[in-house]
Every structure is written in structure tokens, then in C-alpha cells.
C-alpha positions in Angstrom: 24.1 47.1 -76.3 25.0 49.0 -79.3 21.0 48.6 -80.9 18.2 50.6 -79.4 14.9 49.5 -79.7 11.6 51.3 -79.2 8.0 49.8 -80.1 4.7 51.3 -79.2 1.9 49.2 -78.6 -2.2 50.1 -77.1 -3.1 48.3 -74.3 -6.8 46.5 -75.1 -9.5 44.6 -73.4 -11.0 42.2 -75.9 -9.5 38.5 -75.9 -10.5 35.4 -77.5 -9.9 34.4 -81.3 -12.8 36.6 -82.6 -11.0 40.0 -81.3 -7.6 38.6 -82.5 -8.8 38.1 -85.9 -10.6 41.4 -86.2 -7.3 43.1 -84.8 -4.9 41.0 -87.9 -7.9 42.3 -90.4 -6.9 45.6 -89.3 -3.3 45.5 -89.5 -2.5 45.1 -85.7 -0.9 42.4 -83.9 -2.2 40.9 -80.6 0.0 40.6 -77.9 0.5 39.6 -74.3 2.8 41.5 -71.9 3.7 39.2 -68.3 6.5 38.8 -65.7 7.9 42.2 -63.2 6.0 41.1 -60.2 2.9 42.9 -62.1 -0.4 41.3 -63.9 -0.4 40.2 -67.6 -1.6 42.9 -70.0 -3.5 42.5 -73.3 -1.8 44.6 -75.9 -1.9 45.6 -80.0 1.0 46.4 -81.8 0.9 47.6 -85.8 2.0 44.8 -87.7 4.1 47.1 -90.0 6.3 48.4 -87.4 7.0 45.1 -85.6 7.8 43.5 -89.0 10.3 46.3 -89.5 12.1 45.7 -86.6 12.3 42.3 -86.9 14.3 42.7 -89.9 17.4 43.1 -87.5 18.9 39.7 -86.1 19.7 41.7 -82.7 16.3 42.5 -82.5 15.5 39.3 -80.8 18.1 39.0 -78.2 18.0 42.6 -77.4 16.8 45.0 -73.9 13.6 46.0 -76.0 11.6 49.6 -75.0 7.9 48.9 -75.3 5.7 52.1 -74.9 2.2 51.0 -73.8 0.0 53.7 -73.9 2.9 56.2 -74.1 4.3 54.5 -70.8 7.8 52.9 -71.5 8.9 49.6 -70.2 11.9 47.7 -70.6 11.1 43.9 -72.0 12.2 41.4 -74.3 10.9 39.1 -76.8 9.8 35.8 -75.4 7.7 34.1 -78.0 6.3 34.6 -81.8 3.9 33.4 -83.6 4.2 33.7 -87.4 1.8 32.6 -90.3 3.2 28.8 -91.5 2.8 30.3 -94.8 2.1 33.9 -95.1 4.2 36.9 -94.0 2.6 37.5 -91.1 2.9 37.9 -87.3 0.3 36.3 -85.8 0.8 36.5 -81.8 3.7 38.7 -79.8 4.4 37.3 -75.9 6.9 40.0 -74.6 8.3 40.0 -70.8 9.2 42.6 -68.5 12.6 43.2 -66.9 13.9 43.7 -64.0 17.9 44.9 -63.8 18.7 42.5 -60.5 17.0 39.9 -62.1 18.8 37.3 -64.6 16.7 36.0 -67.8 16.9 33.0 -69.9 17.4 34.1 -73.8 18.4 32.5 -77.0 21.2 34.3 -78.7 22.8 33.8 -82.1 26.0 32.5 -82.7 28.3 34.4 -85.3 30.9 32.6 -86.8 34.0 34.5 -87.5 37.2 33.6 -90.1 35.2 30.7 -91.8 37.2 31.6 -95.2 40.4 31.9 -93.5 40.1 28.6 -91.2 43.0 26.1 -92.0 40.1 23.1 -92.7 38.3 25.4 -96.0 41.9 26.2 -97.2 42.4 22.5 -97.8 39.0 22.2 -99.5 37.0 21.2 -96.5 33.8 23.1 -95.5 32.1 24.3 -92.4 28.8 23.0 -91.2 26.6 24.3 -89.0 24.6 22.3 -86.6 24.0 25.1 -84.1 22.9 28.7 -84.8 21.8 29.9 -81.5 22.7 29.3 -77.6 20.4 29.4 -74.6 22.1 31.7 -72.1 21.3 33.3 -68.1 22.6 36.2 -67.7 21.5 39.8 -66.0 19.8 42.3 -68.5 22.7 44.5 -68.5 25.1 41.8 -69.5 22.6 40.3 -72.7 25.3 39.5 -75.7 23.3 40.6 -79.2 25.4 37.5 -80.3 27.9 34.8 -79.9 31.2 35.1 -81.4 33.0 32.1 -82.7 36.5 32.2 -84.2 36.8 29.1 -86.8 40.5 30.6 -88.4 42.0 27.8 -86.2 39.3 24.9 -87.1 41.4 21.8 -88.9 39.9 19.5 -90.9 37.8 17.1 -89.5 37.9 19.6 -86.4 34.5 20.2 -84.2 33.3 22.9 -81.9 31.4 21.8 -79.2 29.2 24.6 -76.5 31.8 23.3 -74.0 34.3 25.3 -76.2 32.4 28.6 -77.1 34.0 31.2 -74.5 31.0 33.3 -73.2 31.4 36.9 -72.2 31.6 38.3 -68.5 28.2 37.7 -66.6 26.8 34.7 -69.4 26.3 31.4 -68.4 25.4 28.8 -70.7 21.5 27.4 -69.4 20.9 24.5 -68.0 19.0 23.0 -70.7 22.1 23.6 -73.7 24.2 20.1 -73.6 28.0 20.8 -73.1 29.2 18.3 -75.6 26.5 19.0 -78.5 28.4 20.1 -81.6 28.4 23.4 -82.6 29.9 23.0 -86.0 32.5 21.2 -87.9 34.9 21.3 -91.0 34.4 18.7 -93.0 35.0 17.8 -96.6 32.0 18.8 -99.3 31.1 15.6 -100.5 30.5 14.9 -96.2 28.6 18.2 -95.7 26.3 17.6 -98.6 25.0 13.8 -97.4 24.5 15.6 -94.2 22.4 18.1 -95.4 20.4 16.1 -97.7 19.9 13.4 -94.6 18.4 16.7 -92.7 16.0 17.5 -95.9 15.1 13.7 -95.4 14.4 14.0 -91.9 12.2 17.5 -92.2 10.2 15.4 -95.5 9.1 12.2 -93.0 8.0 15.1 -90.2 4.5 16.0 -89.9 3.3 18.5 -92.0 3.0 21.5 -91.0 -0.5 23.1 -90.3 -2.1 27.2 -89.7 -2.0 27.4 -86.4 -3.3 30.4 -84.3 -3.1 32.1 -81.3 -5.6 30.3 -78.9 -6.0 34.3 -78.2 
């Protein structure tokens, strides 16, 4: 892994939605820390600090160093909680790691060559419809991302997860598809009914609410 990662965080007693609230008023982030054969821990991380790191994308599929107390364990990031419409971090879940053991993480895919692929050079465009695979694999073999090489993609061509080639010691996880589309190149007038039949789609959802941390 080419980023290294180091948070602190203070261990604490107090749970429940009162002490998580008076922890946010004072500019801290509640957290839980699980999994390594060893009990779940309370912590508190400053909201400042986690927010800066999560300004880098390999932040989140990354072997993270989490100082507890001054003790250093090695984790990742398993869940996040953020305000629906605030810039805030509400809740943290992070999970220990053990180096024989394999985890199941979500990884972004990077597509590669987009301007160069043979279906934008005849005025077609590439769509998206995945940005991210679920992948098992040991700690030591964790990929920051996905890489995806559209140069070749024709017109009308699709990538499916059966096609992305994973690196030594991935697999893809059992709950990914194998023929779900990755992404496409399609002509504009195509890509922009598809996107604005997604907008559609996310308007006739149910609106979103504030939730919290049951914490």
C-alpha cells in the first residue's frame, strides 16, 4: 500500500444518544471498535482529523493505524455515518485485523484511457454503472483500487465484473454478480436518457430523513 494512515482516538465509557450528542457538541466523533478475537470498545475520535483524512479516496479501502490511548492497532473502516445534510460525521464503526485472516471490503474502481478508447473517438461516451467492487482478500493483498483499461471499449461495448482482472490474492465476494455491467460506451443522446431515468428513479424514492447513531 503506497498510503499510510494513522488516527488517534480516546477510548470512553459513556454510550447511549445523550453522550453521543454531547461528544458531536464538542467536536468529537463517537465510534465503535469490534472484531480480533477481542471485546468491542467505545471510542472518540476529533471530527477535524477524521474529516481530513477522508479527503483521500484510498482512505477507505486502506490497512488503517488506529492509536487508542497511544496503543496502535491495525483496522479498517467498516461503516460511516454522515449528516443527510450537514458536513458531518456522525458515527465511525472501525474493525480490527488480523494478517492470516481475509476481510470483505469495497474498493473503487479507476477507469483508465476513457479519452483514448475507440467508442469516445467516434463520439460515443462512457457510462458508469459501477464505481466500486466488493472484494475478499488477506490484509496484505488489499488493492487501494480497481484498475480498468477502457482504450479498447468499442461502441456499444460493455464491461461486465466477470471481465475486470483482479490482482494476485483478490477475489471478487460472493455477493458482487458476475454479469452486472460495469460500464459501457454508448452514444450521448443514450447516456443522457439513462441518467435522467436514474434522477427519475432517486425523485420517486423516499425522502431522505436525519438519522442518528442509535449510540
Amino acid at each position: 500500500m503506497s498510503e499510510t494512515f494513522e488516527i488517534k482516538a480516546q477510548s470512553r465509557r459513556d454510550g447511549g444518544k445523550g453522550a453521543s450528542r454531547r461528544l458531536r457538541r464538542a467536536g468529537l466523533v463517537p465510534g465503535i471498535l469490534y472484531g480480533g478475537g477481542t471485546e468491542p470498545a467505545m471510542i472518540s475520535l476529533m471530527h477535524h482529523e477524521l474529516a481530513h483524512e477522508m479527503e483521500q479516496e484510498a482512505f477507505f479501502s486502506s490497512i488503517l493505524s488506529l492509536k487508542v490511548d497511544g496503543a496502535a492497532e491495525s483496522v479498517v473502516l467498516k461503516d460511516l455515518q454522515r449528516h443527510p445534510a450537514k458536513p458531518f460525521i456522525l458515527h465511525v464503526d472501525f474493525q480490527r485485523i488480523r494478517a492470516d485472516e481475509k476481510i470483505h471490503m469495497t474498493v473503487p474502481i479507476h477507469f483508465l484511457n476513457e479519452d483514448e478508447s475507440a467508442g469516445v473517438k467516434l463520439g460515443g461516451s462512457i457510462l458508469h454503472a459501477l464505481t466500486e467492487l466488493a472484494v475478499v482478500c488477506l490484509p496484505k493483498d488489499l488493492p487501494e483500487a480497481i484498475d480498468v483499461d477502457m482504450k479498447d471499449m468499442e461502441l456499444g461495448g460493455v464491461v461486465s465484473v466477470s471481465d475486470i482482472a483482479l490482482p494476485a490474492g483478490v477475489e471478487l465476494d460472493s455477493s458482487m454478480d458476475p454479469e452486472e455491467r460495469v460500464a459501457s460506451a454508448v452514444k450521448i443522446e443514450e447516456k443522457a436518457e439513462e441518467e435522467a431515468l436514474g434522477v427519475e428513479e432517486a425523485e420517486e424514492g423516499p425522502a431522505e430523513g436525519e438519522e442518528e447513531s442509535t449510540e
